[in-house]
gemmi code that builds the backbone of each chain (N, CA, C; Angstrom):
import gemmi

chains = {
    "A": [
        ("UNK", (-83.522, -14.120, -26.010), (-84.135, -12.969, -25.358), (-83.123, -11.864, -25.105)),
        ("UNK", (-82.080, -12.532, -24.542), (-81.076, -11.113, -24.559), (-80.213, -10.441, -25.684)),
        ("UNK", (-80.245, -11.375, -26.425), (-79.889, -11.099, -27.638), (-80.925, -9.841, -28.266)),
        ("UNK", (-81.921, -10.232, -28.373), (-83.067, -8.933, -28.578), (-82.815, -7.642, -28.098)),
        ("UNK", (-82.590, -8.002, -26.381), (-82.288, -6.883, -25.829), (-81.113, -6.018, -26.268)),
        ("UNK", (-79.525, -7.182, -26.051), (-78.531, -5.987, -27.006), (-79.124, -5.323, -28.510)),
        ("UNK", (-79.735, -6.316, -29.313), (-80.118, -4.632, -30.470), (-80.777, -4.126, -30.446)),
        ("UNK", (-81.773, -4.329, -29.255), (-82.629, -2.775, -29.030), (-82.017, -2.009, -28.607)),
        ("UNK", (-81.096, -2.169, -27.520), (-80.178, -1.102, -27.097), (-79.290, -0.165, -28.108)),
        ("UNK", (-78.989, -1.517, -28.684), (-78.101, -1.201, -29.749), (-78.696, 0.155, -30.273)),
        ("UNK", (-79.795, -0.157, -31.535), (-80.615, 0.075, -32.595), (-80.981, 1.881, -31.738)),
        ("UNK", (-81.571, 1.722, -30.217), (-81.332, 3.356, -29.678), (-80.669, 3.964, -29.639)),
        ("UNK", (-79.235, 3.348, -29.019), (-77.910, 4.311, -28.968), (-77.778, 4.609, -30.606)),
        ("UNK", (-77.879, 4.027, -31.311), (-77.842, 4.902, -33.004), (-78.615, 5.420, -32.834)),
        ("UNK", (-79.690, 5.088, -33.147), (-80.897, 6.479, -33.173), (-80.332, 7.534, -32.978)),
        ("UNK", (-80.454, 8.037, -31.555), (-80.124, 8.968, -30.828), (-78.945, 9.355, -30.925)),
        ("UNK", (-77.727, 8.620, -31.217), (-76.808, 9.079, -31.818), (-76.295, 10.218, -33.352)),
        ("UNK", (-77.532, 9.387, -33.795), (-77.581, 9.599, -35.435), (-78.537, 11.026, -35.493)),
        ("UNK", (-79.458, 11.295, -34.431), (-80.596, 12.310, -34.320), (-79.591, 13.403, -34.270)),
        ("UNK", (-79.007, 13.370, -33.064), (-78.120, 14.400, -32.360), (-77.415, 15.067, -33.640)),
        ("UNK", (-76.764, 14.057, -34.647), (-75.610, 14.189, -35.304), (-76.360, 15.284, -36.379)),
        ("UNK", (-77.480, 14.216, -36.911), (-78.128, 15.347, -37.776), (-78.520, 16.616, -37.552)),
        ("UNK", (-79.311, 17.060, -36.070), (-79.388, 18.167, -35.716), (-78.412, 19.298, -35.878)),
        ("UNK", (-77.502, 18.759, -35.478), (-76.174, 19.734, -35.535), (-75.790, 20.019, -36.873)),
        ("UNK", (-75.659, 19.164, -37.605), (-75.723, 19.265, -38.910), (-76.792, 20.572, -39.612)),
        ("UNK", (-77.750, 20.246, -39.638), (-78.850, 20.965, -39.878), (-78.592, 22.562, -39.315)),
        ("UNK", (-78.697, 22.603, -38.102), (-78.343, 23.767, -37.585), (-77.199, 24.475, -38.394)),
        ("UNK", (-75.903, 23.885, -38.522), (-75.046, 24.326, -39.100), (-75.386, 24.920, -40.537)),
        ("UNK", (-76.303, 24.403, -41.021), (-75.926, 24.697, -42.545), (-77.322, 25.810, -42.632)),
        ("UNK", (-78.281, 25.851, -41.724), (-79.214, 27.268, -41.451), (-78.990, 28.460, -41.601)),
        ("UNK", (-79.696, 29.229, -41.575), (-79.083, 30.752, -41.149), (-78.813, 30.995, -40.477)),
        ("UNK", (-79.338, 30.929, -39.710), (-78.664, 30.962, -38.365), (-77.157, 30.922, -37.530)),
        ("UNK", (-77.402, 29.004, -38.222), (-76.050, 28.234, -38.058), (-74.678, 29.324, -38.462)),
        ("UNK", (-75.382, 29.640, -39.793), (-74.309, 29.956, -40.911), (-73.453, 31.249, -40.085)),
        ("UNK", (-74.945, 32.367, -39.492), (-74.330, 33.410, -39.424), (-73.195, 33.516, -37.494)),
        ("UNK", (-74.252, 32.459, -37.114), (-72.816, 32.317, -35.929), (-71.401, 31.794, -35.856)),
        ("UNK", (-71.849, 30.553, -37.018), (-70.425, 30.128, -37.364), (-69.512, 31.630, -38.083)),
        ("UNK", (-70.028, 32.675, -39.254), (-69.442, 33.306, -39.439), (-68.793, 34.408, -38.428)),
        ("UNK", (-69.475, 34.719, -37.165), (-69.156, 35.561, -36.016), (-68.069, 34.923, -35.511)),
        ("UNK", (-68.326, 33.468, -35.242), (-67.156, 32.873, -34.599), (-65.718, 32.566, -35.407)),
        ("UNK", (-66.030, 32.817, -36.206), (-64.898, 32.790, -37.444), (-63.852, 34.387, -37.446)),
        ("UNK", (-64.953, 35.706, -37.159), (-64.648, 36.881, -36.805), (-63.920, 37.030, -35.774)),
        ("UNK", (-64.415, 36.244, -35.026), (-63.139, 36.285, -33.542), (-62.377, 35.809, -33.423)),
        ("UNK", (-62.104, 34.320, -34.423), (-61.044, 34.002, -34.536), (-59.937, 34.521, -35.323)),
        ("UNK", (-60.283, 34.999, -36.414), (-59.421, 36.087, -36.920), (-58.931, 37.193, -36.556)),
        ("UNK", (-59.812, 38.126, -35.869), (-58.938, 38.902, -34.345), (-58.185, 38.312, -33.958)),
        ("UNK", (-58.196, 36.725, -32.926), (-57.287, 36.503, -32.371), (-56.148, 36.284, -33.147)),
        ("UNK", (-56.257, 35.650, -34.682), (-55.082, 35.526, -35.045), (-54.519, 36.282, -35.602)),
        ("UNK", (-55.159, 37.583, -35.978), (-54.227, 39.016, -35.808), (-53.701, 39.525, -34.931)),
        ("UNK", (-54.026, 38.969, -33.890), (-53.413, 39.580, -32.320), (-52.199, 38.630, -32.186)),
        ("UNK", (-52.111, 37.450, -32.418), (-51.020, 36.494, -32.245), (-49.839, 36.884, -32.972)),
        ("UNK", (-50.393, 37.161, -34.189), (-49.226, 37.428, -35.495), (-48.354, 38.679, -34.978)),
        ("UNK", (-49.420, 39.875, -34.794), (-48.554, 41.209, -34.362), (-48.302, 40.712, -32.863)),
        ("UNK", (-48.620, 40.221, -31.816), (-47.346, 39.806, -30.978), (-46.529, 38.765, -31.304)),
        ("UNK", (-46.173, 37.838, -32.288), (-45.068, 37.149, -32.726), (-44.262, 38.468, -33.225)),
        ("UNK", (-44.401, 39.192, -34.353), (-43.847, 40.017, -34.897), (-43.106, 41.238, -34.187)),
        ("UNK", (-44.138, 41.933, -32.944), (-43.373, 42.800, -31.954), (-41.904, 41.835, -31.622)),
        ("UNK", (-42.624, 40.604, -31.288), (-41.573, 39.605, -30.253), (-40.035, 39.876, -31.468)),
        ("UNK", (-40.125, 39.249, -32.958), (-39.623, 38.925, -33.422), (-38.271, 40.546, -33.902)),
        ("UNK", (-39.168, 40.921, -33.932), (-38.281, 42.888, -34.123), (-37.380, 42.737, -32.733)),
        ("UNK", (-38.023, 42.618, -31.973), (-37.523, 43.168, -30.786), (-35.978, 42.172, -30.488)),
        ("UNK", (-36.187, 41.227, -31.138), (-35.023, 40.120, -30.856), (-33.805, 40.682, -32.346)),
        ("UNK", (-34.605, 41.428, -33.110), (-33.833, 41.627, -33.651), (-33.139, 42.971, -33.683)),
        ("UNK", (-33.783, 43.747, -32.737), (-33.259, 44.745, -32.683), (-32.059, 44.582, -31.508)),
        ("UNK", (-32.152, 43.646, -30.678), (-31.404, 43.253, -29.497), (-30.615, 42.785, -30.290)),
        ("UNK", (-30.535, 41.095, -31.034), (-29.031, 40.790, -31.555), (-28.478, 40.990, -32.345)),
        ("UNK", (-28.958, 42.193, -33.211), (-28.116, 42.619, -34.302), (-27.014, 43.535, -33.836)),
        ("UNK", (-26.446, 44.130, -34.354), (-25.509, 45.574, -34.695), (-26.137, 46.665, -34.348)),
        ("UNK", (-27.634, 47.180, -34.470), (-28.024, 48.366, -34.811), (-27.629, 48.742, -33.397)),
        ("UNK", (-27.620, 50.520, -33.820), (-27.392, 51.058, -33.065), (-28.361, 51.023, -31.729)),
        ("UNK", (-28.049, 51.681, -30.564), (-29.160, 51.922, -29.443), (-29.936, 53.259, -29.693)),
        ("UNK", (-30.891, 53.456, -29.637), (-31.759, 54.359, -29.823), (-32.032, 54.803, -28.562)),
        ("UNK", (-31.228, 56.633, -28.575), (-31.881, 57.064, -27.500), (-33.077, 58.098, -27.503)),
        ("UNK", (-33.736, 58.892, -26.691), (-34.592, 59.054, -26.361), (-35.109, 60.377, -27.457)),
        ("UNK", (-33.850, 61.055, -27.784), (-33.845, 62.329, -29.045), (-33.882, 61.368, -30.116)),
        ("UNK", (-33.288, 60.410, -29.850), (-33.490, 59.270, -32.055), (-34.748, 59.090, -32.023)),
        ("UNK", (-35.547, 58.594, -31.042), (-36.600, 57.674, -31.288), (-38.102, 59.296, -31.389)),
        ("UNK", (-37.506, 60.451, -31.122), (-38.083, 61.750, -31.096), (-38.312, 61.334, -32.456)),
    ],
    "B": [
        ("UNK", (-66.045, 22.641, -40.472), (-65.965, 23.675, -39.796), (-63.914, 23.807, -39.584)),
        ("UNK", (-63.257, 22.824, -39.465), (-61.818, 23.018, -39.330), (-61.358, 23.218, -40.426)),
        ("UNK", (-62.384, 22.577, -41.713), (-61.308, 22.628, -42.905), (-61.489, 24.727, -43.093)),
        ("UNK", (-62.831, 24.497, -43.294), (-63.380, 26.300, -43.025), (-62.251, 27.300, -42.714)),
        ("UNK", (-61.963, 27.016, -41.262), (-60.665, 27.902, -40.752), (-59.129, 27.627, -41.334)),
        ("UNK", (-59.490, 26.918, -41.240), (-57.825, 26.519, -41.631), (-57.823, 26.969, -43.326)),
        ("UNK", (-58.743, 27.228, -44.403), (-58.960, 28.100, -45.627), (-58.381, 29.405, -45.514)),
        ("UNK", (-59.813, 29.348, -44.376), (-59.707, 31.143, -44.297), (-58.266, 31.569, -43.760)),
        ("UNK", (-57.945, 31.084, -42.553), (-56.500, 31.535, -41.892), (-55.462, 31.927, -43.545)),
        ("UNK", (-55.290, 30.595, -44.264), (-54.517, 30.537, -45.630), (-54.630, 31.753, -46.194)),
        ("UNK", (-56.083, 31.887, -46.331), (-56.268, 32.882, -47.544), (-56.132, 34.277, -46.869)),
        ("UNK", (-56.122, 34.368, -45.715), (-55.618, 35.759, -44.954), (-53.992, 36.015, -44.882)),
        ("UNK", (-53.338, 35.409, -44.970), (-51.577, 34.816, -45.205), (-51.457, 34.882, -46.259)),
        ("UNK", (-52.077, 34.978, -47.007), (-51.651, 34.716, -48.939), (-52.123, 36.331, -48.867)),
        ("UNK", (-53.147, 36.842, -48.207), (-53.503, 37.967, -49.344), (-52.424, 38.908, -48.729)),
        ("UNK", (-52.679, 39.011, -46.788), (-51.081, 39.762, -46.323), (-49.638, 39.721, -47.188)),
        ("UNK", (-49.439, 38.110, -47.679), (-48.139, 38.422, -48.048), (-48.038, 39.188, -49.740)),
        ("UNK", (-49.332, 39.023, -50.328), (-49.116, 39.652, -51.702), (-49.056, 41.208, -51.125)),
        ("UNK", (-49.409, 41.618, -49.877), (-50.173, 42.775, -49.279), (-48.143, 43.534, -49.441)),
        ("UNK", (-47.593, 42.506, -48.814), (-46.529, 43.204, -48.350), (-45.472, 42.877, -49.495)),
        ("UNK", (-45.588, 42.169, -50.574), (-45.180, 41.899, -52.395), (-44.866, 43.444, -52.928)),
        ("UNK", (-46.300, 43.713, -53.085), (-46.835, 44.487, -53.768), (-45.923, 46.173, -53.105)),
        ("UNK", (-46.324, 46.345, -51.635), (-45.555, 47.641, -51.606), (-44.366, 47.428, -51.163)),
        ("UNK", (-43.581, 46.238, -51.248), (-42.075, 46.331, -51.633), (-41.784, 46.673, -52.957)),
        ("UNK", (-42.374, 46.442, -54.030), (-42.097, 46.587, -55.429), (-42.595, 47.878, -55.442)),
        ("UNK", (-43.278, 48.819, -55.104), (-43.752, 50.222, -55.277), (-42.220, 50.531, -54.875)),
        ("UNK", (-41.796, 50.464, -53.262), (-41.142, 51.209, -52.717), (-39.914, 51.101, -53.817)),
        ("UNK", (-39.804, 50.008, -54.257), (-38.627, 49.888, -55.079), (-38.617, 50.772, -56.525)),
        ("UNK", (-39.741, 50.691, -56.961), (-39.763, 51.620, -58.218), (-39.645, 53.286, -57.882)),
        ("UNK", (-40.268, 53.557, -56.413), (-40.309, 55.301, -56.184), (-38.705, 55.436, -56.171)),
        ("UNK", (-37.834, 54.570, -55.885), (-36.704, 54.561, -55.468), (-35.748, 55.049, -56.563)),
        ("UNK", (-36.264, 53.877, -57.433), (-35.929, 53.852, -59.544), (-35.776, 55.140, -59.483)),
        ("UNK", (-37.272, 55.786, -59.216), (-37.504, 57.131, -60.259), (-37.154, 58.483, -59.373)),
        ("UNK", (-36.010, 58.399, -58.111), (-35.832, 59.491, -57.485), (-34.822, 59.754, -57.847)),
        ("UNK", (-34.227, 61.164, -58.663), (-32.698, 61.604, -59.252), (-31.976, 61.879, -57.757)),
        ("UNK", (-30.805, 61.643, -58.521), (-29.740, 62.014, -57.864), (-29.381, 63.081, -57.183)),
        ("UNK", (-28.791, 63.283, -55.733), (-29.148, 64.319, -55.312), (-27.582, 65.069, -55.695)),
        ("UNK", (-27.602, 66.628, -56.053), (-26.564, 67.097, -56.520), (-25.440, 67.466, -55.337)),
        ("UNK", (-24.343, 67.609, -56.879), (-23.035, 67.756, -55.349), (-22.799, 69.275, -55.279)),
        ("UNK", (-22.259, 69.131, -53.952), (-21.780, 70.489, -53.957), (-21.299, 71.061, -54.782)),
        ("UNK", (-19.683, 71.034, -55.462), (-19.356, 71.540, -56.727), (-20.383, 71.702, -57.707)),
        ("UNK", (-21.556, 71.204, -58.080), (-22.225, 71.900, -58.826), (-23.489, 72.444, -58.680)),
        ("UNK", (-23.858, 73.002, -57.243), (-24.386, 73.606, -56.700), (-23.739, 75.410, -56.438)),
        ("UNK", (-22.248, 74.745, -56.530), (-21.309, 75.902, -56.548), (-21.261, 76.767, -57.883)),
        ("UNK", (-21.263, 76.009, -59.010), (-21.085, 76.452, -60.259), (-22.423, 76.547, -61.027)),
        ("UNK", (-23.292, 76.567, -60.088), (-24.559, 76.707, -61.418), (-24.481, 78.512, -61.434)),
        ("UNK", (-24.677, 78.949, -62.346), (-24.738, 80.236, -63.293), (-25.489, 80.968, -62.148)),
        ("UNK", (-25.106, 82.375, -61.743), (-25.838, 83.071, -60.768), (-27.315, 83.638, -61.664)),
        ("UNK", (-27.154, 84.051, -63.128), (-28.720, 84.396, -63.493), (-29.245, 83.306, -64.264)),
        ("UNK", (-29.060, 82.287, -63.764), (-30.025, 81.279, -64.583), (-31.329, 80.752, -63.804)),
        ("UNK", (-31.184, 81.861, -62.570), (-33.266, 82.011, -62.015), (-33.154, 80.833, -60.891)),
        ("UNK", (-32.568, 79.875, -60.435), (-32.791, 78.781, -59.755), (-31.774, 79.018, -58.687)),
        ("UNK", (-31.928, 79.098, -57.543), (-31.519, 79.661, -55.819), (-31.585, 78.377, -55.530)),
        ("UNK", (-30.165, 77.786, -55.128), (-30.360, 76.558, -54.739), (-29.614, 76.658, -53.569)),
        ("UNK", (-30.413, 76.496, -52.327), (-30.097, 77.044, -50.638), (-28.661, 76.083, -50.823)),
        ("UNK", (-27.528, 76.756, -49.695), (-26.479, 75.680, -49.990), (-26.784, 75.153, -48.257)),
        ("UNK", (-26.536, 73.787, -48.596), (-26.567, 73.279, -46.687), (-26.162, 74.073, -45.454)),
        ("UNK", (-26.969, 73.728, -44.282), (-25.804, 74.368, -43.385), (-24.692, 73.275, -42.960)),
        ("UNK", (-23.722, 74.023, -42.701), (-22.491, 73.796, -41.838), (-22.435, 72.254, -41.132)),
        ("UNK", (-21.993, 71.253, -41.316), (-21.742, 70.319, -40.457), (-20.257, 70.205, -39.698)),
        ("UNK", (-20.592, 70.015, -38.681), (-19.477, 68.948, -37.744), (-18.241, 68.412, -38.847)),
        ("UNK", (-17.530, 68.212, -38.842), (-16.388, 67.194, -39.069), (-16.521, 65.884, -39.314)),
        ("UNK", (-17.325, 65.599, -37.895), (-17.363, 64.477, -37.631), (-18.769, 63.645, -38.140)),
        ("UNK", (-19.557, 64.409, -39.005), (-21.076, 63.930, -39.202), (-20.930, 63.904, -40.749)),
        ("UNK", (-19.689, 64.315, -41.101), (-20.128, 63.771, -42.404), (-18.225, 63.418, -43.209)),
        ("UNK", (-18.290, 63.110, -44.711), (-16.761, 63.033, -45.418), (-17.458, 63.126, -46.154)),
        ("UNK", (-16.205, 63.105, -47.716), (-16.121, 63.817, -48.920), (-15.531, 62.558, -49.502)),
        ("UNK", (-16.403, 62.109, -50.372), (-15.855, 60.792, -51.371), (-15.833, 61.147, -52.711)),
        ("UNK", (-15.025, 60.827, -53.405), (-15.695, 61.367, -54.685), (-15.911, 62.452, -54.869)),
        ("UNK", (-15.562, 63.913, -54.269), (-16.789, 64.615, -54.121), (-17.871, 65.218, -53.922)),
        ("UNK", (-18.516, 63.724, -53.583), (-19.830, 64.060, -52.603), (-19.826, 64.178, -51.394)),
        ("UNK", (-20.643, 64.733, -50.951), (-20.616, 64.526, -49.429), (-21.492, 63.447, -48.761)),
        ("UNK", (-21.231, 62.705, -48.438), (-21.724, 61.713, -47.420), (-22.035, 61.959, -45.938)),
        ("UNK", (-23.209, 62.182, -45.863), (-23.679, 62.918, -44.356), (-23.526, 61.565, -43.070)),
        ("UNK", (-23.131, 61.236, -42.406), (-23.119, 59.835, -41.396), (-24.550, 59.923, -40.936)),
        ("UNK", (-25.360, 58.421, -41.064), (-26.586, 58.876, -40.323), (-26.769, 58.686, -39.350)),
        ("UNK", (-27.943, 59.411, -38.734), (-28.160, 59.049, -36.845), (-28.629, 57.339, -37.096)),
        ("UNK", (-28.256, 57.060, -35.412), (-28.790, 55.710, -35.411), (-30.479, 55.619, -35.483)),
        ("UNK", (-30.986, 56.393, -35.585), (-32.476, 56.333, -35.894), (-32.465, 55.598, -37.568)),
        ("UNK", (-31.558, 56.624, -38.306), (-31.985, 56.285, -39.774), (-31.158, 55.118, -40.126)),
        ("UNK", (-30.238, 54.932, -39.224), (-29.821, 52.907, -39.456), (-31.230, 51.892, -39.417)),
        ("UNK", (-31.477, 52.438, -37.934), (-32.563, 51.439, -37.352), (-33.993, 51.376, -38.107)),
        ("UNK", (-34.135, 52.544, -39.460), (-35.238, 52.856, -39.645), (-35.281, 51.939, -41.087)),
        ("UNK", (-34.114, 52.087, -42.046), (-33.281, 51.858, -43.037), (-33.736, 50.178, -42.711)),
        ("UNK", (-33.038, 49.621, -41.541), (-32.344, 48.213, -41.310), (-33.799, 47.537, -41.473)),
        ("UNK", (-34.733, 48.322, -40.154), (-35.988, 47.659, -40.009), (-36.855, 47.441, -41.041)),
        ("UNK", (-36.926, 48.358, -41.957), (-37.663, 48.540, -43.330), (-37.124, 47.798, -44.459)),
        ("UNK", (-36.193, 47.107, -44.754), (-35.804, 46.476, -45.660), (-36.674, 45.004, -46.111)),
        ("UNK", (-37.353, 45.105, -47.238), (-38.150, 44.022, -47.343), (-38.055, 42.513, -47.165)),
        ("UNK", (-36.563, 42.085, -47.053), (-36.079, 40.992, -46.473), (-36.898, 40.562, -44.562)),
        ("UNK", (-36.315, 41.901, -44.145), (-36.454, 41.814, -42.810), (-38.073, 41.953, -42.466)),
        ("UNK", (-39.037, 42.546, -42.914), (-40.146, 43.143, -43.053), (-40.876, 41.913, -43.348)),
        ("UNK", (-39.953, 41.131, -44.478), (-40.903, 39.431, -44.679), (-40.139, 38.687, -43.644)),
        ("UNK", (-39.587, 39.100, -42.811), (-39.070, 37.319, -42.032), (-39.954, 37.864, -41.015)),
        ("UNK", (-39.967, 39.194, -40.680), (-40.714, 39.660, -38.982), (-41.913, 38.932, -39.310)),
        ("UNK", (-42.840, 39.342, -40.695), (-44.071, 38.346, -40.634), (-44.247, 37.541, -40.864)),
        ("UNK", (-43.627, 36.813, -41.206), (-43.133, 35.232, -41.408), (-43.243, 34.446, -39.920)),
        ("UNK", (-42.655, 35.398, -39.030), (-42.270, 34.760, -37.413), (-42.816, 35.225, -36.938)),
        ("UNK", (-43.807, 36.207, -37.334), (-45.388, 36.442, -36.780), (-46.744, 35.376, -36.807)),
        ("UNK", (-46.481, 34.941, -38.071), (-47.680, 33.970, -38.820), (-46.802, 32.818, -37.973)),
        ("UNK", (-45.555, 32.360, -37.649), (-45.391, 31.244, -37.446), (-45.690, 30.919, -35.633)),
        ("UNK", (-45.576, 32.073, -34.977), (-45.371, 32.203, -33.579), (-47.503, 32.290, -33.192)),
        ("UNK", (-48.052, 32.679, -34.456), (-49.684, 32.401, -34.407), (-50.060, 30.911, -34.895)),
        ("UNK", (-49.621, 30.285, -35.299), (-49.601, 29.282, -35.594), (-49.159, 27.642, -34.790)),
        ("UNK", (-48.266, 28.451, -33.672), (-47.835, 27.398, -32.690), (-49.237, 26.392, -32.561)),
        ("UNK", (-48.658, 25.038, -31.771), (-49.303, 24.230, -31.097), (-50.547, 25.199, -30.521)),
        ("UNK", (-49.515, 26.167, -29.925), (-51.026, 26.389, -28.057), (-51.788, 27.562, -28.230)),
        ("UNK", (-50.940, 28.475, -29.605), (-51.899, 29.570, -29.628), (-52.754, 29.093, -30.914)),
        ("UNK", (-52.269, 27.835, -31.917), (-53.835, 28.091, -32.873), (-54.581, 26.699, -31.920)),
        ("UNK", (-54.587, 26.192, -30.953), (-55.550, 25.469, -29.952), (-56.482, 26.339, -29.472)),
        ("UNK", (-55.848, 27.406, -28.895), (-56.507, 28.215, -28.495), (-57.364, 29.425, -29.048)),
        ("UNK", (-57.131, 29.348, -30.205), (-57.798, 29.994, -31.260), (-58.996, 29.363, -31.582)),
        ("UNK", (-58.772, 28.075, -31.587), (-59.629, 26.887, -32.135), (-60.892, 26.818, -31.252)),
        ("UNK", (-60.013, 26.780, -29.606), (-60.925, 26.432, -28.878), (-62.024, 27.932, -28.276)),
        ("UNK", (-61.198, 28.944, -28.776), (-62.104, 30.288, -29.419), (-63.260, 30.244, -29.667)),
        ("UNK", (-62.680, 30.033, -30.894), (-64.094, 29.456, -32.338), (-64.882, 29.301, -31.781)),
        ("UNK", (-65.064, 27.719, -31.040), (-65.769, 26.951, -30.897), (-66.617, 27.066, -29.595)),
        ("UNK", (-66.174, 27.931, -28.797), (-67.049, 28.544, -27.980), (-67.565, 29.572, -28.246)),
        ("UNK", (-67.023, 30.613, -28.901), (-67.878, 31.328, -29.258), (-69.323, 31.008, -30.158)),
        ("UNK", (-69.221, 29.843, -30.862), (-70.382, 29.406, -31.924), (-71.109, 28.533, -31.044)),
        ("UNK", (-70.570, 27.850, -29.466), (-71.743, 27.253, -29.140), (-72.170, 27.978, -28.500)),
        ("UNK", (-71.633, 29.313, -27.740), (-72.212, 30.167, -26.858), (-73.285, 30.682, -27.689)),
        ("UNK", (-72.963, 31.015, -28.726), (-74.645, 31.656, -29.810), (-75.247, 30.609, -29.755)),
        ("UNK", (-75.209, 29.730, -30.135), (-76.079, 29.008, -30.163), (-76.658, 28.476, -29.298)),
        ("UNK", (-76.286, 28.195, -28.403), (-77.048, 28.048, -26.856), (-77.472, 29.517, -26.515)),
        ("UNK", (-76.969, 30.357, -26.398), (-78.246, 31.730, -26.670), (-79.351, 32.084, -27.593)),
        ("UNK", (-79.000, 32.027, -28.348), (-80.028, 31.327, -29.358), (-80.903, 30.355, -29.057)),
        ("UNK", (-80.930, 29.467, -28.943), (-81.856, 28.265, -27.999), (-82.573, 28.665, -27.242)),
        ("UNK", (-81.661, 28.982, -26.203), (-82.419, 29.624, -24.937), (-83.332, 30.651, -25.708)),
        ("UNK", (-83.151, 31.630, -26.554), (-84.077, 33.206, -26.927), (-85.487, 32.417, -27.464)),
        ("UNK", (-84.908, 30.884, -28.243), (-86.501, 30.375, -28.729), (-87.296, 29.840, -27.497)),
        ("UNK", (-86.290, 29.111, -27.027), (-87.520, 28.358, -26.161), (-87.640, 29.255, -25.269)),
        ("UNK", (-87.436, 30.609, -24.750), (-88.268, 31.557, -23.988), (-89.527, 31.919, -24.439)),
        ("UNK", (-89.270, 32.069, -25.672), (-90.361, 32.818, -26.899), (-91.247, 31.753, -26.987)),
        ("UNK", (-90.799, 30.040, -27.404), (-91.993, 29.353, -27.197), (-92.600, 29.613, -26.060)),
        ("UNK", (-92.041, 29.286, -25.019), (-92.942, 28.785, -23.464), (-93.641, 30.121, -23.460)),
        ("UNK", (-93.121, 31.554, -23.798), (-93.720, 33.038, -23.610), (-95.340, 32.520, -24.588)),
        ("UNK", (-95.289, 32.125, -25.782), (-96.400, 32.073, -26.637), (-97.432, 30.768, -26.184)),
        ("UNK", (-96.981, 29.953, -25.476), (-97.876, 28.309, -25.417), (-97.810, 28.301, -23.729)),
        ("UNK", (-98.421, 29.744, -23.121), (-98.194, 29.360, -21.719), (-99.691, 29.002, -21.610)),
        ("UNK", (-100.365, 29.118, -20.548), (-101.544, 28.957, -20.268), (-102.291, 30.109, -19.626)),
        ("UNK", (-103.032, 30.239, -19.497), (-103.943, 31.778, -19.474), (-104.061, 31.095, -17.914)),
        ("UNK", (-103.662, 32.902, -17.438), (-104.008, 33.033, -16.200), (-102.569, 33.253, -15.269)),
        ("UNK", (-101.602, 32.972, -16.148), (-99.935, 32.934, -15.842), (-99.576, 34.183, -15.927)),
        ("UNK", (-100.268, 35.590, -16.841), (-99.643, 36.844, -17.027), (-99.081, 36.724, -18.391)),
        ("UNK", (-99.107, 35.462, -19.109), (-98.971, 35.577, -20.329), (-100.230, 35.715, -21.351)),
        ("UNK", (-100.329, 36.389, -22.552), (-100.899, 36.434, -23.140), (-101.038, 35.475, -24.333)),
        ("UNK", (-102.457, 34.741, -24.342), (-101.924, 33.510, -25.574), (-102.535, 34.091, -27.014)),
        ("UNK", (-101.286, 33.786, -27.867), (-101.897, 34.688, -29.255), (-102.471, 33.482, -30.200)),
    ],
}
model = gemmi.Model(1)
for chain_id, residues in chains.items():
    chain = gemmi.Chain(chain_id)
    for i, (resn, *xyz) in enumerate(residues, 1):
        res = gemmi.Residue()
        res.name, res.seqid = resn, gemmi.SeqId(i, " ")
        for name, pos in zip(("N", "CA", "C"), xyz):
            atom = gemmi.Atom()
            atom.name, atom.element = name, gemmi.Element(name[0])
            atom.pos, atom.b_iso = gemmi.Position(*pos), 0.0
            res.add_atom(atom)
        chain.add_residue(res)
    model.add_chain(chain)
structure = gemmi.Structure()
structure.add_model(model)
structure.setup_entities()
């Protein structure tokens, strides 16, 4: 008898496991899906244009500090 | 959906760096094809009627320029070091090199990630929500202020 009971339990938690999984699935590959995943893809690429040009400010700036070059004053940078 | 980004990120890094290939090799050819700029001595001796007025410089300092060869060698401001130094396509590929690599860390592509991924469930849970308003709006029951079509 309890034996029954663990694979009914069982046999639901898949189900419902397996439902969920497909849904999402489904959704994803919709129009829908498609076109939010592509929005969210848009913002992530902003952000990682925003990361790159602040690595890159960061990276100038260290190099403008430990190199040689001259100091730039306020008529150079005119 | 990770392999997705992690494509696209690639293929945005590949096309930047052909981006920045490509007008290093321009800058290098305008470079090829710019003549030589003339020296004084023969700015001095070109023929007075041969039609071409070639302004002679003004006057420098002592100290802003020497005579090599001949030529004159003007000293440049530290602007045109810093402009020279910064622009050199070596330096121009490591800055974005340690741009792409400093976007790429552990915590900022996590956080990129974890971006994404709110932004696509936030639509989509708005989305959700916009249907099942629209259902319950269409399958209400008369007498609620909704209209059943």
């Amino acid at each position: 008898m309890s034996a029954r009971i663990v694979w009914f339990v069982a046999g639901t938690a898949a189900g419902v496991y397996a439902s969920a999984k497909a849904r999402r699935a489904a959704y994803r590959v919709s129009m829908p899906g498609l076109i939010d995943q592509a929005a969210a893809l848009g913002s992530g690429l902003r952000a990682f244009n925003a990361e790159v040009r602040d690595g890159m400010a960061a990276k100038e700036h260290q190099i403008r500090t430990t190199s040689d070059l001259p100091q730039l004053t306020t008529k150079d940078q005119n | 959906m990770v392999l997705v980004t992690i494509a696209a990120i690639l293929a945005v890094v590949s096309v930047a760096a052909a981006i920045v290939a490509t007008r290093a090799v321009a800058q290098i050819r305008e470079l090829r094809q710019e003549p030589p700029a003339p020296v004084l001595a023969e700015i001095d001796n070109l023929p007075a009627e041969s039609g071409e007025s070639l302004a002679r410089p003004e006057p420098l300092d002592e100290a802003e320029y020497k005579v090599v060869h001949g030529r004159v060698i003007v000293q440049p401001t530290g602007a045109q070091v810093v402009a020279a130094t910064m622009t050199r396509p070596s330096v121009r590929v490591a800055i974005f090199v340690s741009g792409v690599a400093h976007a790429l860390r552990p915590e900022s592509r996590d956080r990129i990630r974890a971006l994404i991924r709110r932004e696509y469930l936030g639509r989509k849970r708005a989305r959700q929500r916009a249907a099942k308003a629209a259902a319950r709006a269409q399958n209400s029951p008369p007498g609620q202020g909704m209209v059943r079509q």
